[in-house]
C-alpha positions in Angstrom: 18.3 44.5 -8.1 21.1 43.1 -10.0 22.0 46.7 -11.2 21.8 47.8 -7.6 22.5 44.9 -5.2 26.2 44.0 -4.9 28.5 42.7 -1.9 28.5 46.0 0.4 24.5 46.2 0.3 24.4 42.4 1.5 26.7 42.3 3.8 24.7 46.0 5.5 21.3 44.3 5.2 22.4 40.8 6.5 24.7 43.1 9.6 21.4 44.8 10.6 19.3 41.3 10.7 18.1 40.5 7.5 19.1 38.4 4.8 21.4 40.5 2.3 21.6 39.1 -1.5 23.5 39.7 -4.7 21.7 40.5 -7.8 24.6 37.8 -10.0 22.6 38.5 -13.2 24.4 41.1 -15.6 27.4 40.7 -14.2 30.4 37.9 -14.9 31.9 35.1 -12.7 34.3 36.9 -11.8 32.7 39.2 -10.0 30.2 37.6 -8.7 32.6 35.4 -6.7 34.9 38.6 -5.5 31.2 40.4 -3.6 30.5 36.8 -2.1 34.0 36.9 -0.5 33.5 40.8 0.1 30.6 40.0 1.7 32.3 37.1 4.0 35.0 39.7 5.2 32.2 42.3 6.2 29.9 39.4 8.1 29.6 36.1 9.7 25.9 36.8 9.0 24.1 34.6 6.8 23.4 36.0 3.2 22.6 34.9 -0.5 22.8 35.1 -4.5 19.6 36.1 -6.5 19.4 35.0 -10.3 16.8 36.0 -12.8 17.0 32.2 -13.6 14.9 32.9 -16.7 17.8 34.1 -18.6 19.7 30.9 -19.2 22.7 32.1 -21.3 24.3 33.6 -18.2 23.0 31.3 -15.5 24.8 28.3 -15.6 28.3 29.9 -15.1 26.8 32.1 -12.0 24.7 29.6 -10.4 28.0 27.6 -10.2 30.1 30.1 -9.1 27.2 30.3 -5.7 27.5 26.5 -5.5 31.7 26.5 -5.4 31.4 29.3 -3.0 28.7 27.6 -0.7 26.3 30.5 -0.2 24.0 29.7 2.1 20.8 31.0 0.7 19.7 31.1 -3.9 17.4 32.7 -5.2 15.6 32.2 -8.6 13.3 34.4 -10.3 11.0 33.7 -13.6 11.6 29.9 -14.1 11.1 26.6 -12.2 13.8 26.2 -9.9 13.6 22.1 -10.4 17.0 22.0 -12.3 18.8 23.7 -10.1 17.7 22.3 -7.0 19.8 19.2 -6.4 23.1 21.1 -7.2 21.8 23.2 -4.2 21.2 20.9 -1.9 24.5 19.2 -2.5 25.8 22.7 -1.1 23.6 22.7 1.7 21.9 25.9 0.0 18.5 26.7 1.3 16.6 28.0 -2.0 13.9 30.7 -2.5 11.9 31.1 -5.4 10.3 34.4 -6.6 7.1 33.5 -8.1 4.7 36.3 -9.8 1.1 33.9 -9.5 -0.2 31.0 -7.8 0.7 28.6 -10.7 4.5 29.7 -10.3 3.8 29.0 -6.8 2.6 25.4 -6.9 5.5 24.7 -9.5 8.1 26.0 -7.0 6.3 24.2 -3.9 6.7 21.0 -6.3 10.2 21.6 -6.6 10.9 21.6 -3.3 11.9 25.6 -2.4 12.5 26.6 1.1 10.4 29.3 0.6 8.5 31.5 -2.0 8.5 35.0 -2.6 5.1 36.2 -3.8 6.3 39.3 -6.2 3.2 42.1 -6.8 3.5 43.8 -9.8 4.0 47.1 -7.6 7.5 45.4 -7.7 10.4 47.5 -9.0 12.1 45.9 -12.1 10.7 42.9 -13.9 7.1 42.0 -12.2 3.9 40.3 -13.0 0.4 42.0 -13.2 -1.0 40.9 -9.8 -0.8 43.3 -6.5 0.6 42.3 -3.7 -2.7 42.7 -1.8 -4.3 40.0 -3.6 -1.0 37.8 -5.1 0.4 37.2 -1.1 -3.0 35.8 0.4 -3.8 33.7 -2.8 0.1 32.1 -2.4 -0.5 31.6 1.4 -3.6 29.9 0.7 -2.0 27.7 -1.8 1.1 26.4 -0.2 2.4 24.6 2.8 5.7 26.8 2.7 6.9 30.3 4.4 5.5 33.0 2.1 7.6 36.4 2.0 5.7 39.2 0.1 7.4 41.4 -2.4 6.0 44.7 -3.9 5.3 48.5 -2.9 6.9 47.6 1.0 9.4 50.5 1.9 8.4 51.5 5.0 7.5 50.5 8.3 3.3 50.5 7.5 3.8 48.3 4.7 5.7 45.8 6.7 3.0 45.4 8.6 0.8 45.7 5.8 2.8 42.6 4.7 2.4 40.6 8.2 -1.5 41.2 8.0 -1.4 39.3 4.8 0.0 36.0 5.8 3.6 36.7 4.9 6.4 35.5 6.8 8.8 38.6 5.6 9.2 40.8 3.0 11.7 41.1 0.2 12.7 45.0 0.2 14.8 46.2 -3.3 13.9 49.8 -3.6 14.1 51.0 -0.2 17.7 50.6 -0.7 18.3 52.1 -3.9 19.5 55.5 -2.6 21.5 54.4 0.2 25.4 54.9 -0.4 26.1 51.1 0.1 23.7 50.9 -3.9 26.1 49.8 -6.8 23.0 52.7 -8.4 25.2 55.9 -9.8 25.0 59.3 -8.5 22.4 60.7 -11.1 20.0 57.2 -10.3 19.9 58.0 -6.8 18.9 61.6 -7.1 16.1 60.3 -9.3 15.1 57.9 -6.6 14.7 60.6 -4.4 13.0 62.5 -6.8 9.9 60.7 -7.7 6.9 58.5 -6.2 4.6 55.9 -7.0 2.8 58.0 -9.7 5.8 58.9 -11.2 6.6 54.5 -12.1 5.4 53.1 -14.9 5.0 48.9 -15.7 6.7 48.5 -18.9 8.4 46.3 -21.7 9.7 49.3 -23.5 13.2 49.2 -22.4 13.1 45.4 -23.0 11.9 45.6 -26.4 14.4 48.5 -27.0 17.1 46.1 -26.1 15.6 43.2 -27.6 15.6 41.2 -25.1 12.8 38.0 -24.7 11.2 38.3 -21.5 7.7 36.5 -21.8 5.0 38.6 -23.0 3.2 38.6 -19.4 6.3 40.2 -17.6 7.3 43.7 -17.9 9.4 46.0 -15.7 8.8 49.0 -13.3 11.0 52.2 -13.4 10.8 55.5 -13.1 9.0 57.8 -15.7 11.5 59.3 -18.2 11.6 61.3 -21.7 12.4 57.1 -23.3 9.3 56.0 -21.7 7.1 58.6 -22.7 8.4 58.6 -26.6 7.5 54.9 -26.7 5.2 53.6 -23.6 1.7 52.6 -25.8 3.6 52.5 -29.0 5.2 49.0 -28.8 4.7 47.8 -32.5 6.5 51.4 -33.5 9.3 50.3 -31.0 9.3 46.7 -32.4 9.4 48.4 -35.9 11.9 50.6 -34.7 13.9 48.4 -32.6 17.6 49.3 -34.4 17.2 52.9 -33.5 15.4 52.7 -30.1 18.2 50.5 -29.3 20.8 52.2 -30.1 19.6 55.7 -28.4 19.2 53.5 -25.5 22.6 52.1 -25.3 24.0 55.8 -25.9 22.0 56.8 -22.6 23.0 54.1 -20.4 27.0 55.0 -21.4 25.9 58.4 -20.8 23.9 57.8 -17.2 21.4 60.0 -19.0 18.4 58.9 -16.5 15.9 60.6 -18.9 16.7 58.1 -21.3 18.1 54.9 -19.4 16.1 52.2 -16.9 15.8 53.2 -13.1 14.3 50.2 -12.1 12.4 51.3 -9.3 8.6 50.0 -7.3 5.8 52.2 -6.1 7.3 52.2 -2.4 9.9 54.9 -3.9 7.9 57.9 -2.6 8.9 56.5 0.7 12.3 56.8 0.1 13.1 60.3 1.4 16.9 60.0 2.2 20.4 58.8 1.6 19.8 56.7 4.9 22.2 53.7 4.9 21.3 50.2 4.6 21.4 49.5 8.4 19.9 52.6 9.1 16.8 51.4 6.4 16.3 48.2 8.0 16.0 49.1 11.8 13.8 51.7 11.0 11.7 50.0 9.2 11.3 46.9 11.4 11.3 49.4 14.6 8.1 51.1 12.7 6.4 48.1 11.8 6.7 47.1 15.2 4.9 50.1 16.7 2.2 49.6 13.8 1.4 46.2 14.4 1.3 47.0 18.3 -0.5 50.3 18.6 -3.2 50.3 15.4 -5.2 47.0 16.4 -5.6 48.9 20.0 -7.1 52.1 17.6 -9.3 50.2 16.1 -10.5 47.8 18.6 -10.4 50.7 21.3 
């Protein structure tokens, strides 16, 4: 979400009752610091600062920048957490960790996290290979610590969905992709709205394309495009080829040319269906998964 999740989406989602947080990676220090404050002016509501903490050369200017500001809540993605956390606690910072299998699990729980996020590879953006319907029961299982599940959940059925599996919560990205408080551009959005699970694809194509080393067992969900379809299944042509690929996908990022750029985006984007705001997202989601988890035991159980 760091392409997508900026102060004005955190400070919504933390207003309407859940924990808003800033995707820092991609960005600079600058900036990171001005949508904590934003955020701070919008709500006295608790909120955070998600790193993808496997990408060192940015992270230890960020991950200060959350510990000079005091945020209450960090995230880290794809690495153990273990370095970071004393800086953290000196902060008082609760920490979550994002953890794609039950070995990243166990290495977080030994870290001392707060909490884990248990990230199925129906996940939008960069992802393991595990579903969420087997990943958050096998973390559950395997750890003494709140488990929130991540992956596919975009409505009010796959919050409850999320429940039924042991989770505590659930960590929502693209259910919020299309609503106006997104840092996503105009021609993103419409694509958001556009598509649906069959339309996603896992890949590393955009990674290799922009040469960048993500381990070989992560990849990253987006939508389907004309890039993705030239080089999905062909990633020895597109290692070959990486100058070129490369540099047609720089031109269409510049361009916002969405048949050739990344929209990161998870398999609950068929339930997408609107420009709804984030507010608007997360009380009807909750309100829904609330009338599931009341009325469909009764149906079954009769």
């Amino acid at each position: 979400m760091a392409s997508a999740a900026g102060g004005e989406l955190a400070a919504a989602v933390s207003s309407a009752g859940g924990l808003g947080l800033i995707g820092a990676m991609g960005h600079d220090a600058a900036w990171l610091r001005a949508q904590i404050r934003l955020v701070r002016e919008r709500t006295d509501k608790p909120f955070g600062v998600g790193y993808i903490s496997y990408r060192l050369p940015q992270l230890p200017e960020l991950f200060e920048v959350a510990i000079e500001e005091a945020v209450p809540v960090i995230a880290h993605s794809f690495a153990d957490p273990a370095p970071y956390m004393p800086a953290a606690r000196r902060a008082g910072a609760k920490v979550i960790a994002q953890v794609q299998n039950v070995a990243g699990a166990l290495e977080a729980a030994r870290a001392g996290v707060d909490a884990l996020v248990a990230q199925g590879a129906e996940s939008g953006g960069h992802t393991g290979s595990i579903s969420a319907l087997s990943l958050v029961p096998d973390v559950v299982a395997a750890v003494p610590l709140p488990v929130i599940a991540a992956g596919g959940i975009a409505s009010g059925e796959t919050l409850a969905a999320a429940f039924m599996l042991g989770a505590e919560g659930a960590w929502l990205g693209t259910a919020f992709l299309a609503s106006p408080e997104s840092m996503y551009s105009e021609n993103k959005k419409r694509r958001i709205l556009e598509v649906s699970a069959a339309d996603t694809v896992l890949t590393r194509v955009f990674d290799l394309a922009k040469g960048e080393p993500w381990p070989e067992h992560i990849a990253g969900r987006a939508a389907r495009n004309a890039f993705v379809e030239r080089w999905h299944g062909r990633e020895d042509q597109i290692r070959a080829n990486r100058e070129a690929a490369g540099a047609e996908l720089a031109a269409g990022v510049r361009a916002d040319d969405v048949a050739t750029e990344p929209v990161w985006a998870g398999t609950g984007v068929g339930q997408v269906f609107d420009r709804a705001s984030a507010s608007e997202v997360v009380s009807r989601i909750a309100a829904r998964a609330e009338a599931v988890l009341r009325e469909r035991p009764r149906a079954l159980t009769g």
